[in-house]
N, C-alpha and C positions, 0 to 999 in steps of 0.2 A: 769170858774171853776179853782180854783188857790188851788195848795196846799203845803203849808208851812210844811219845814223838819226841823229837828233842823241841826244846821253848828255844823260837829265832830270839837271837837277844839283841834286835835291830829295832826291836819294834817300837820304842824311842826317838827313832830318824822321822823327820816329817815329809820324805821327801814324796810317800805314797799318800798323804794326806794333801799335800798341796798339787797332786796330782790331780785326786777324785775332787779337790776344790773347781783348778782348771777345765773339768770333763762339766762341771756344773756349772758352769757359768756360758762354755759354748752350746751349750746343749739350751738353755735358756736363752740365750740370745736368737741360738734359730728359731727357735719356740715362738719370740717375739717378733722379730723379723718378718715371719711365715705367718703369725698371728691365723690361723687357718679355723679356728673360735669364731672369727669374727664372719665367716662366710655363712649365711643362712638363709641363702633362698631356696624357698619351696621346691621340695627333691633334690636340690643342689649342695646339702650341708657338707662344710667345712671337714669336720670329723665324723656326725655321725651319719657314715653312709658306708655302701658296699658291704662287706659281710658284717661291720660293726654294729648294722641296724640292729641282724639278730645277735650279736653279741649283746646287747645293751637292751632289749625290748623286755627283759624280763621286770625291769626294776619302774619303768613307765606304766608298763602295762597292771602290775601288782599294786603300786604305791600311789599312783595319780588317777588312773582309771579302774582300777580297782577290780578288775578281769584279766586272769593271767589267762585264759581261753580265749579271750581276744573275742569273745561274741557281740561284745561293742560296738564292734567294727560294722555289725548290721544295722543296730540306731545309735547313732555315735552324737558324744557330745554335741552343742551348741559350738558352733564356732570350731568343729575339730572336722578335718579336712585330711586324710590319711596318704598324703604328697611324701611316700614313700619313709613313711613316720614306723611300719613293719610291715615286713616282709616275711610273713605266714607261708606255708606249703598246706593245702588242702587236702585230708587223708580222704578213702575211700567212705571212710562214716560221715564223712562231711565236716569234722573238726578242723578247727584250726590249729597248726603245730608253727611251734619255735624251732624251724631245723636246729639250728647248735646250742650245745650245753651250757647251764647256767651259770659255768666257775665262773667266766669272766665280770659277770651280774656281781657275784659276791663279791669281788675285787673291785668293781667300781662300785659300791655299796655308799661305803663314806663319804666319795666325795659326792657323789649323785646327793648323798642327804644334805651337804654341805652345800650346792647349789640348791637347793631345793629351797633352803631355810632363808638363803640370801636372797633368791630372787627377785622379794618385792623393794628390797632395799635398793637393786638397780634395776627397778622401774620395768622388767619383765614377767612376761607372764611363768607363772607354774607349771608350767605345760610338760615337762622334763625335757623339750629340743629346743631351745634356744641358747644366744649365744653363751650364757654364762654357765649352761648345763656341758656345752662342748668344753668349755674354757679347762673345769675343773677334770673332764678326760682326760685331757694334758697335761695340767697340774698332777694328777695321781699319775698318771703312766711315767713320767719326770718323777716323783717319790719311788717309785718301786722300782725304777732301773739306778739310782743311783745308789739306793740301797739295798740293791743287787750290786752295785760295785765295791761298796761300803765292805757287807759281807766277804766279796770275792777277795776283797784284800786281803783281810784279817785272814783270811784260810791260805792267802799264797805267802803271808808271812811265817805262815809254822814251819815254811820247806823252800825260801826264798830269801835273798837278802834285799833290801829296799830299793834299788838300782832293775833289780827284775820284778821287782811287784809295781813301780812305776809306769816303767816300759810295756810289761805284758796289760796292764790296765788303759795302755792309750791306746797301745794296736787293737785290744776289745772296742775298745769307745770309739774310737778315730777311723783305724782300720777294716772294720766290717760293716752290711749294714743293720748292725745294732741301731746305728748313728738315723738312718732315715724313719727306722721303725720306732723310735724313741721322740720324736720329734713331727716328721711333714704325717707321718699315719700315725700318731702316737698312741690313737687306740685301739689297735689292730693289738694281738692276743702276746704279739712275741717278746716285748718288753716285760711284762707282766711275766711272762714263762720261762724267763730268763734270770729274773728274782728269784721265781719260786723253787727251781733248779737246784739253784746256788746254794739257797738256804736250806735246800734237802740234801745237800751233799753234806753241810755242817751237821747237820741234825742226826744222820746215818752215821757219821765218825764220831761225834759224840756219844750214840746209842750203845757204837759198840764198846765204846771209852767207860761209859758206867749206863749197864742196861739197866736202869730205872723204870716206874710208870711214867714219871714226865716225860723225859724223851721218849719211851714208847708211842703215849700218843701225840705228840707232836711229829713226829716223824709218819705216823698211820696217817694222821689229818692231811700233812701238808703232800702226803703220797696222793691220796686220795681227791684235792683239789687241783692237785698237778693232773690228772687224769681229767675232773668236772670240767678243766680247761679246755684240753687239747685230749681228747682219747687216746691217742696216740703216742701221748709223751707217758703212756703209761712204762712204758719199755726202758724207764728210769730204772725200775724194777733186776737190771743188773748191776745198778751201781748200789742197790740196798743189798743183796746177796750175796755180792762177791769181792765189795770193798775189801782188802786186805786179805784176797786170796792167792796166795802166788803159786801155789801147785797145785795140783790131782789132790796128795796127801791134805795139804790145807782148805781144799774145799770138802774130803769127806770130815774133815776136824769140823767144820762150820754146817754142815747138815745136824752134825751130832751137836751142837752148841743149839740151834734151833729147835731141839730136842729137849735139848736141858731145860730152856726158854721159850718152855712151849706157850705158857699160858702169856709171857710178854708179846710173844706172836700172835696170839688170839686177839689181846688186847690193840693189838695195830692193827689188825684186820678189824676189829671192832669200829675203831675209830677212822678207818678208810672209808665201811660204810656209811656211817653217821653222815659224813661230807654228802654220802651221795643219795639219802636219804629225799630229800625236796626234789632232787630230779626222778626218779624214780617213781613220787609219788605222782607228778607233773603227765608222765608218760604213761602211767596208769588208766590215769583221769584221762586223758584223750586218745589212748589206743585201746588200751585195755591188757594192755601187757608191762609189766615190770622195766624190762631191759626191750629197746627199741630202737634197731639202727636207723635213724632218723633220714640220713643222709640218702638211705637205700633206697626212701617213698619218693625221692624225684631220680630213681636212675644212677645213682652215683655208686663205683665199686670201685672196692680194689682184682687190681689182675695180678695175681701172684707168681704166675707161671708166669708174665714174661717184665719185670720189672726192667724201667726205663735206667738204668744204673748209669749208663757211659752219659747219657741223654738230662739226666738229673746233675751229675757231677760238671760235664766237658761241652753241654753246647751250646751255640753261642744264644740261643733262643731265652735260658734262665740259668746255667750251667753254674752251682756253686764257685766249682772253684776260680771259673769264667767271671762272675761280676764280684765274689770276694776272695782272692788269692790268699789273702793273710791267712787262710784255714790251710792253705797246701802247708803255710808254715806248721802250721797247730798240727796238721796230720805226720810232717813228719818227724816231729817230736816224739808220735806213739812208741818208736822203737827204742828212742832211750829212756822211757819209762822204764824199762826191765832192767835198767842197769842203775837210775836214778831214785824212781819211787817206785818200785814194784808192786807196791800195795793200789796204787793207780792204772795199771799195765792193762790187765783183766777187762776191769769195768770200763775202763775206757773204750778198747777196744772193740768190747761185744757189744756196746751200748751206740759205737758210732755207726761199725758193719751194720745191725742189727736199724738203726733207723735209716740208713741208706738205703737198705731193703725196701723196708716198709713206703716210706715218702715216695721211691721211686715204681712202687707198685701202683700208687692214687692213680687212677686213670686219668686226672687231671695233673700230669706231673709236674707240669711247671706252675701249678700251683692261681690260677686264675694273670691278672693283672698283678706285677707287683716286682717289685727291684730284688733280681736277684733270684734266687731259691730261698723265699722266705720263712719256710719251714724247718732247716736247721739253725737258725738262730737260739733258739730256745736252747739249745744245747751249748752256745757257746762258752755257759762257765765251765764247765766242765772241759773242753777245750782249751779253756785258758789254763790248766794243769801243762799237757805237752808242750804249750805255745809256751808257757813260760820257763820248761826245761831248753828248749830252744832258743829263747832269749839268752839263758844262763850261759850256755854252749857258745855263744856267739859272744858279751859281754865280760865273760870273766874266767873263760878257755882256750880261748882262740891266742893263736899268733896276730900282731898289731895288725899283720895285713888282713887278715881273713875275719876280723873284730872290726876294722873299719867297712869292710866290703858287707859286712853282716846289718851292720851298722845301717851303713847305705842302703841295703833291702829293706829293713823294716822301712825305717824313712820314705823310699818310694814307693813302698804298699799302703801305706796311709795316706800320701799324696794320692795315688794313683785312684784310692777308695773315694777318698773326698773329691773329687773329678764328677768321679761317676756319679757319686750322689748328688753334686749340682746337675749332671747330666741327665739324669732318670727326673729332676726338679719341674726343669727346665726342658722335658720330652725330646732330649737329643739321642736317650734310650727311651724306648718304649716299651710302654705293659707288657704286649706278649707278639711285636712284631720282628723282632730281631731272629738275623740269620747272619751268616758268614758275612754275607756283603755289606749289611747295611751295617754288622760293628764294625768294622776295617773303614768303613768313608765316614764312621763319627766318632772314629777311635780318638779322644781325646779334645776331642773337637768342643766349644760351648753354643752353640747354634746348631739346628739340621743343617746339614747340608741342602740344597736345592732336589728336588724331585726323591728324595730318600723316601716317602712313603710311598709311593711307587715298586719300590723293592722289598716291600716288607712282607712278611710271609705269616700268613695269620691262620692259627691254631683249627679247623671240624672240633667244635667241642661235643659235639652230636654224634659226631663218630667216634671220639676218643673214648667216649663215655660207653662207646662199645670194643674198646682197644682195640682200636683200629686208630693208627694217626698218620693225619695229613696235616699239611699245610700248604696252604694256595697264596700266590703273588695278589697283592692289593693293587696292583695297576692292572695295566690291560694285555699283560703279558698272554692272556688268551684268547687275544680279537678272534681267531682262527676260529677257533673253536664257537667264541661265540656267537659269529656270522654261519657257523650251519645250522641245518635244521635239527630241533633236537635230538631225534630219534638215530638219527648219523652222528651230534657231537656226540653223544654219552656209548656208542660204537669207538668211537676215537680215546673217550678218558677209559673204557677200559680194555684199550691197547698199552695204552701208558699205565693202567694198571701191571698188569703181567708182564710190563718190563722191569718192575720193581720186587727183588724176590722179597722183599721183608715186607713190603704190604702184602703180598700174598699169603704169607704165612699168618699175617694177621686178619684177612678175611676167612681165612681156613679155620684159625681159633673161634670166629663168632660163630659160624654156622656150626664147628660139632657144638661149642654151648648151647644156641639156642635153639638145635635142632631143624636148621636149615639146610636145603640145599645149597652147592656150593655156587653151583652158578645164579641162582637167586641172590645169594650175599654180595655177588660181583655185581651184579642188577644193581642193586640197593647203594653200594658204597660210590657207583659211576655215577648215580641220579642226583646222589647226595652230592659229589664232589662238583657235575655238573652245575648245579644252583650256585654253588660257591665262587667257582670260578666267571661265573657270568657277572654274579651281584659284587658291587662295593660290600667287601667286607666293613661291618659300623666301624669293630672298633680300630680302625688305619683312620677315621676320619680323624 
């Protein structure tokens, strides 16, 4: 099954080349500005910290200390001091485990060797955390989003003229926070999966352009490292399936093509495995099992039954389309998919529904600390298809009026982006205290306003983790309650329980799960809420 595109015959104009020039120069200069490399005090690093430790411990712990089991850690080098250097999870055998998967290891691979070889050259130790081990984080995470851009172009020039692959490439770069993730956390996973994305969407329309063994397994590989990354982003898996299915009829045509192409399918399953071979064996070695939901041994699920959908998209706490708007544009481009690129319609669709599901089922939906809903990033090349039919609509369809007003929109959704990523910079937004109130008094604003963490409303991750959610004011909005005697206040939080029918329904869910009574769950979720509201939540300090 072969399917013929028309060749853009634009592809000569420079003007999407001195675009991705532009997007690489400011992307660099925050880089330098922010020099966030250079921060390395003990438990304090710059880059590697927060989930990137376990992103990154695989390649220290293999290559420098030479125990990926981390049993080091009981007589540990001369001179080595474990100031938050990994962050292990203690299974029941007593092992030490890397909660999250190794792709991103493989992905910083190079440049980790490439500081490694330098290090004594600038007068550092070998250690793999020091400044010049973070520096090249950033360096690599800058290669693979620009050549994530790179990519993106050339594929929005088969089906775009130069005027919309410029455009739709700054509202990706400018417009969402690609721009913070690429830069102040540059080595957090979504730069990286936003590459890897991009160039699986070439590689899948290539496949089906000339099903070869090349492109078979390069397409199986880079599936299958998309997956080692982020598990989740396995659900790419509709844009390999259904690329260029526009009906019922053409998708049973493409079951029977998978048929014809059986053994090229073997061959990409082959080589999916292969990627994920070292992990597999990794989990072996310290569980004793193959396949290992890692994330399960400290508590972490997903709730399927009542995903956070409105809560993940619209609130002001992390709400996608709340801290990046440019995707309202990208989503409602979906519909003139069917009329523009139908071959795009399908996969788009099922692949955006199909992770909105999913992200908004994590019991941590908003995803920890972090600007925005930073979980669909990873998908925004793929995005950049509708966004740039909607550029097209707005740039080279429109009436002058409705072309300038268009115009206008994008423009102040990249302002409005770049705001807020000083804002989030500069903690005028915070990790995960934000509510109605406190975006409206720093709506735009580049300073806190006065007493705003006061009003900030911080996440029960203890309880979320049993979908159950709350969230309690970081001031002292509950003197009241704090000045009674316990056994009376937590009488009182669950009064204010039962006046909330949606936490109710969600203390109702825990206990038939875990086989509770119901009024014990209420017990448990007032004691817990009690603590909270008494204590300075940390992270409002």
């Amino acid at each position: 099954m072969r399917m013929k595109h028309r060749k853009c015959p634009f592809r000569a104009n420079p003007l999407p080349s001195f675009t991705i020039l532009a997007i690489v120069v400011f992307y660099m200069s925050t880089n330098f500005l922010h020099h966030n490399w250079t921060r390395d005090d003990p438990g304090r690093r710059g880059v590697i910290r927060w989930d990137v430790i376990s992103y990154y411990s695989y390649l220290p712990a293999t290559f420098i200390y030479g125990d990926v089991t981390l049993d080091f850690l009981d007589d540990p080098p001369e001179g080595f001091r474990n100031d938050d250097k990994f962050w292990p999870i203690t299974l029941e055998n007593g092992n030490r485990l890397i909660i999250t998967s190794m792709g991103l290891s493989v992905l910083y691979a190079p440049f980790f060797f490439m500081a490694h070889a330098l290090a004594p050259l600038f007068g550092e130790a070998r250690d793999g955390f020091g400044s010049i081990y973070q520096f090249f984080l950033v360096f690599g995470a800058l290669v693979y989003v620009i050549l994530g851009l790179v990519v993106l172009k050339n594929l929005l020039l088969r089906y775009f003229k130069p005027r919309v692959t410029a455009v739709t490439l700054l509202a990706i770069a400018f417009g969402t926070n690609l721009l913070y993730y690429s830069t102040f956390e540059a080595a957090m996973s979504h730069s990286y999966n936003f590459f890897l994305i991009v160039l699986f969407m070439v590689t899948v329309i290539r496949w089906y352009e000339k099903p070869g063994v090349g492109w078979t397994l390069l397409t199986g590989a880079l599936f299958g490292l998309i997956a080692l990354v982020r598990p989740t982003n396995i659900l790419v898996i509709f844009f390999l399936v259904l690329w260029d299915v526009k009906s019922w009829r053409e998708f049973t045509a493409r079951t029977g093509f998978f048929f014809r192409k059986f053994h090229l399918v073997l061959l990409m399953m082959a080589a999916f495995i292969m990627v994920w071979i070292p992990q597999l064996l990794y989990w072996k070695a310290l569980t004793g099992q193959y396949f290992f939901f890692s994330y399960g041994a400290k508590g972490d699920a997903f709730y399927f039954l009542q995903p956070q959908v409105l809560n993940s998209l619209f609130s002001y706490k992390k709400g996608w389309f709340v801290y990046t708007p440019m995707m309202l544009l990208a989503v409602a481009g979906i519909p003139i998919l069917w009329r523009r690129l139908r071959q795009f319609f399908f996969p788009v669709l099922l692949l955006l529904l199909s992770m909105i599901y999913v992200q908004s089922s994590w019991w941590c939906w908003w995803f920890g600390g972090g600007f925005g809903l930073r979980a669909y990033i990873d998908i925004y090349g793929i995005m950049a298809i509708p966004l740039a039919v909607m550029v097209e609509v707005i740039l080279l369809r429109s009436r002058k009026f409705f072309r300038v007003a268009g115009i206008f929109l994008i423009a102040a959704l990249v302002a409005f982006q770049l705001i807020n990523t000083y804002q989030y910079w500069k903690r005028v937004i915070h990790h995960d205290g934000m509510n109605r109130q406190v975006y409206w008094k720093s709506f735009l604003r580049l300073k806190p306003p006065d007493g705003i963490q006061e009003l900030m409303t911080i996440p029960d991750s203890d309880l979320a983790m049993k979908g159950i959610y709350v969230a309690c004011y970081a001031g002292d909005q509950y003197r009241e309650i704090a000045e009674m005697e316990p056994g009376k206040a937590i009488g009182r939080v669950k009064e204010m329980i039962r006046e909330d029918p949606r936490l109710v329904r969600q203390i109702g869910r825990y206990a038939r799960r875990n086989g509770v009574e119901t009024e014990d769950a209420f017990s448990r979720v007032a004691e817990s809420m009690y603590f909270r509201m008494i204590e300075k939540p940390e992270s409002a300090r």
